[in-house]
C-alpha positions as CSV (number, residue, x, y, z in Angstrom):
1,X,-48.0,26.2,65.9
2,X,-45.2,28.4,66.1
3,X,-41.5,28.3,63.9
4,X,-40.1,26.6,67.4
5,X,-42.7,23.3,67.1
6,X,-41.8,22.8,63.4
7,X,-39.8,19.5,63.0
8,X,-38.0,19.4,59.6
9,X,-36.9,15.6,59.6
10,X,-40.8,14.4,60.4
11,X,-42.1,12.8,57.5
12,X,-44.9,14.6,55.7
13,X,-48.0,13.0,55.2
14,X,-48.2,13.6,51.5
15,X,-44.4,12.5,50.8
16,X,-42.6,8.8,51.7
17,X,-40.3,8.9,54.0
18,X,-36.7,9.4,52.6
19,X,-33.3,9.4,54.1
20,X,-32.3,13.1,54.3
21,X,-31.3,14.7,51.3
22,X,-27.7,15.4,52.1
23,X,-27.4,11.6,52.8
24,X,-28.3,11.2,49.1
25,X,-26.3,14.0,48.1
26,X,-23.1,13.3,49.7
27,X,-23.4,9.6,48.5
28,X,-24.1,10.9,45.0
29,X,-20.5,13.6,45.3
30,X,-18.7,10.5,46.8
31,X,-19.4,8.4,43.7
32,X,-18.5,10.8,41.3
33,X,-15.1,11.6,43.0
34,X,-14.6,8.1,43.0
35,X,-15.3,7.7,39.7
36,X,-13.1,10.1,38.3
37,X,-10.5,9.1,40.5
38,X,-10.4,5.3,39.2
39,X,-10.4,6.9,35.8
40,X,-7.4,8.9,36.5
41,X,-5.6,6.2,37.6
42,X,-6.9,3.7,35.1
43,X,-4.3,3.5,31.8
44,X,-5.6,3.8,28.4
45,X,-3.8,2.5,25.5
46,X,-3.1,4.9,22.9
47,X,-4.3,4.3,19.3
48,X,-1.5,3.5,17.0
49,X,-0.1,6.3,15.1
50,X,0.5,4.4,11.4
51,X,3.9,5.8,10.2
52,X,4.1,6.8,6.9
53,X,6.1,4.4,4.6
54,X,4.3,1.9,6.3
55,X,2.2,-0.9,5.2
56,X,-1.2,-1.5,6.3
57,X,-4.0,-3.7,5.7
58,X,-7.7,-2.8,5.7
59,X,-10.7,-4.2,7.1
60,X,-11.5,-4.8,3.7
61,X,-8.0,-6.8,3.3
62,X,-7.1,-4.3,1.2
63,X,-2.9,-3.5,1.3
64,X,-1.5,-0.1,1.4
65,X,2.0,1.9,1.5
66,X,1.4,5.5,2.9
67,X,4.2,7.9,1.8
68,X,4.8,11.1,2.0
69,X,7.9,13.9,1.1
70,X,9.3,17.5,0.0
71,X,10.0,18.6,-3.1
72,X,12.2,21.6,-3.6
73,X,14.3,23.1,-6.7
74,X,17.4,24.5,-5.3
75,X,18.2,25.9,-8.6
76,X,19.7,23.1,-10.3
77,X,16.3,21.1,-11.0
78,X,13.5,19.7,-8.8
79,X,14.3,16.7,-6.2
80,X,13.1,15.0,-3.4
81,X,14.5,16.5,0.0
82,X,16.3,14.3,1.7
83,X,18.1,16.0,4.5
84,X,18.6,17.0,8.2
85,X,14.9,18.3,8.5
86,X,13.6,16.7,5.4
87,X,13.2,13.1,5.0
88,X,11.0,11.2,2.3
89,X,9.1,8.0,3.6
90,X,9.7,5.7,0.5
91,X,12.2,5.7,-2.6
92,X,10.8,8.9,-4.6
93,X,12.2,10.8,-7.5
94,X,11.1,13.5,-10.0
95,X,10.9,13.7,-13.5
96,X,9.0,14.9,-16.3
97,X,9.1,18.3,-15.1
98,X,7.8,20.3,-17.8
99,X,6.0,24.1,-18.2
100,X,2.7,22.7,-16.4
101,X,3.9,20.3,-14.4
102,X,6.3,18.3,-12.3
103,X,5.9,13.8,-12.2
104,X,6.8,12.3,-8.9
105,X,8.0,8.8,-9.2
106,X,7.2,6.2,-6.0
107,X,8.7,2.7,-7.5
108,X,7.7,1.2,-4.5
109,X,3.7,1.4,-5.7
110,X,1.5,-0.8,-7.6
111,X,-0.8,2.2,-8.4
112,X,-1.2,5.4,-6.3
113,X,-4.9,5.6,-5.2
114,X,-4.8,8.9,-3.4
115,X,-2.3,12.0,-2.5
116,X,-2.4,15.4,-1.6
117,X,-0.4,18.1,-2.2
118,X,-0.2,21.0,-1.2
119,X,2.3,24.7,-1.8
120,X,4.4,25.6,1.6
121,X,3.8,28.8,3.3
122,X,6.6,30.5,1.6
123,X,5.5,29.3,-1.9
124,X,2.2,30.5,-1.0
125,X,3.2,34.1,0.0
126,X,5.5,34.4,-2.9
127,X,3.4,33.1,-6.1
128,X,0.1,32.5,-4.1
129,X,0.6,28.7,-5.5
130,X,-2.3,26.4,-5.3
131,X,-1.4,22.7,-6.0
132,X,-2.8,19.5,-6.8
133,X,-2.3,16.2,-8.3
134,X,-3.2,13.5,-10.7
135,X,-2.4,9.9,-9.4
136,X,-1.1,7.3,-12.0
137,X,0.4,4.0,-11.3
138,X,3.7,4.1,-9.6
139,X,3.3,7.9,-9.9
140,X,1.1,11.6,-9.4
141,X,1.8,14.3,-11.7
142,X,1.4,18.1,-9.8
143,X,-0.1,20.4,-11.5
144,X,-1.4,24.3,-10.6
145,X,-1.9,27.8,-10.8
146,X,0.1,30.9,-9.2
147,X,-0.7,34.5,-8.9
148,X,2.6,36.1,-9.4
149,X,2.9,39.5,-10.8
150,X,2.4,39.0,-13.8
151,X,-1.2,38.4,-13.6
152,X,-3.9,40.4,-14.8
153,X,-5.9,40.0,-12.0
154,X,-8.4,38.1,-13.7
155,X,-7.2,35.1,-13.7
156,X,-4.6,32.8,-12.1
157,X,-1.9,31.3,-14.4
158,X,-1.2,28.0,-14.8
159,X,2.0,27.4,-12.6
160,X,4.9,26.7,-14.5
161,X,7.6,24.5,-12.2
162,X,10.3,26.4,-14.5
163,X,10.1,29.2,-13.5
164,X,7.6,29.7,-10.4
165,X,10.1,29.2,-7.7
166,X,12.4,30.4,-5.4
167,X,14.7,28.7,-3.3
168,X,13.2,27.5,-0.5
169,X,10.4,26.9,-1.6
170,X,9.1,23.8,-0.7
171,X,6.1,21.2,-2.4
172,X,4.3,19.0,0.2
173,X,3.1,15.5,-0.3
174,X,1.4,12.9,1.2
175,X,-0.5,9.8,0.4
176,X,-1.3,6.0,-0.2
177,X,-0.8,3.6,-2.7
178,X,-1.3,-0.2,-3.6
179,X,2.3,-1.6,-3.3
180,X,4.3,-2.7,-6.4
């Protein structure tokens, strides 16, 4: 038998006898285009962003306010910032500011269960602040350490809201609470 007898689309006697491969191939392609097609086309809903501010209940049907702010002394104390490209979610204030730390006041909240805090990137170059907080009831208290150039180098100080600022330096916060 030479390569000119060989017929390539004669079943083999040790296989079954399939369509041709391409036939299974090309319907295979055709599916898959067709399948990304309808799921290009197809809309999916977005999950809902939750706004902070905003009340939510859990599974659990357990109620929560999420907050969150910016607070900043300009010189003449510590505040919320409430401004053009600041803007608190929820009625805040500060007080008890003190050498260690700073109290941040949410009357709209029962308790706060959790918050985080956290220095800007300018309070972090100038004073390499790390901040964190203690939640209370209808309050957290920040508290933290700075390594401005005063320190020894072997350890941080204990940041002191005083006088470890400059202006513009900024304190983020965000987090949840049971409301009041």
């Amino acid at each position: 038998m030479n390569e000119s007898e060989i017929n390539l689309d004669a079943p083999r006697d040790d296989q079954p006898t399939p369509s041709k491969w391409w036939h299974t191939a090309t319907a295979i392609v055709a599916t898959a285009v067709a399948s990304i097609a309808l799921l290009g086309l197809v809309e999916h809903e977005e999950p809902a962003i939750v706004a902070p501010g905003s009340t939510y209940t859990t599974n659990e049907s357990i109620e929560y306010v999420e907050f969150a702010g910016t607070a900043r002394n300009d010189g003449s104390g510590w505040a919320i910032l409430d401004n053009l490209t600041h803007e608190p979610d929820g009625v805040m204030s500060v007080s008890n500011v003190v050498s260690t730390s700073i109290r941040i006041n949410h009357p709209g909240c029962s308790q706060v269960v959790s918050v985080i805090v956290g220095a800007d990137n300018e309070y972090a170059q100038d004073f390499g602040a790390n901040l964190g907080a203690s939640a209370g009831l209808a309050y957290f208290v920040v508290e933290g350490s700075v390594n401005d150039s005063s320190d020894t180098g072997t350890a941080d100080d204990i940041w002191n809201p005083i006088t470890d600022w400059t202006a513009g330096t900024n304190i983020w916060f965000m987090g949840k609470c049971l409301p009041a």
